[in-house]
N, C-alpha and C positions, 0 to 999 in steps of 0.2 A: 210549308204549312202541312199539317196532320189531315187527313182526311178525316171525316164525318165521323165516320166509324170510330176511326182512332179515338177523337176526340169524346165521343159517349162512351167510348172505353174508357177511359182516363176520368171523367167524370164521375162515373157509377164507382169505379175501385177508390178514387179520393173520399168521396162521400162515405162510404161502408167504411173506410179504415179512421175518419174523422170517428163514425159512431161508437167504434171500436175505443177510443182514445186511442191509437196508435198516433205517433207522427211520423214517422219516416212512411215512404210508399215506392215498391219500385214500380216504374214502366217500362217493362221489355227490360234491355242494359241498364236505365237508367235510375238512379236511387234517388229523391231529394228526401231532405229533414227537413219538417217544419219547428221553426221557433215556438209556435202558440197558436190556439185554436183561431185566435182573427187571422191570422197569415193564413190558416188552410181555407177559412173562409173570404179571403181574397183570391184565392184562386181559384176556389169553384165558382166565384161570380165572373172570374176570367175565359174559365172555361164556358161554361154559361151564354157569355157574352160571344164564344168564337162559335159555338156552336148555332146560334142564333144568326149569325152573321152566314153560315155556312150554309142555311134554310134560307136566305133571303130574308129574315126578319131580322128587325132592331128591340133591343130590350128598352124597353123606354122608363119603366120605373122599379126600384129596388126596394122593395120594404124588408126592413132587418129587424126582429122582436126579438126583446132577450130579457133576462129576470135574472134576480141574484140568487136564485135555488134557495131563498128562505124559505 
C-alpha cells in the first residue's frame, strides 16, 4: 500500500490532468489511460477513499453533481 503522501500525490496530478482533459497520467514508472471522464472519476473517489482511510476517517457520503453544459 502507498503511503499517505504517495497517495495525495497521485490525487492532486489525477485531478489537474482530469482538468486538463488529458487521459492518460503517469506515476513515477507507471502510465495508466483512462477510458472516459467517469473512469477518472472512479478513481479519485478511490483514491479519496484510501486516503481517508489512511487518516483514520471513513467517507461516509458521496454527492456527485453534473449538468449537460447546455
Amino acid at each position: 500500500m502507498a503511503s499517505l503522501e504517495e497517495l495525495i500525490a497521485r490525487r492532486d496530478k489525477l485531478e489537474k490532468t482530469r482538468a486538463k482533459g488529458v487521459k492518460t497520467v503517469r506515476f513515477g514508472r507507471d502510465e495508466v489511460t483512462y477510458k472516459s471522464d467517469s473512469e477518472m472519476a472512479v478513481a479519485l473517489a478511490d483514491l479519496n477513499r484510501q486516503i481517508a482511510a489512511s487518516q483514520g476517517r471513513t467517507v461516509r457520503r458521496v454527492r456527485i453533481i453534473s449538468n449537460k453544459g447546455a
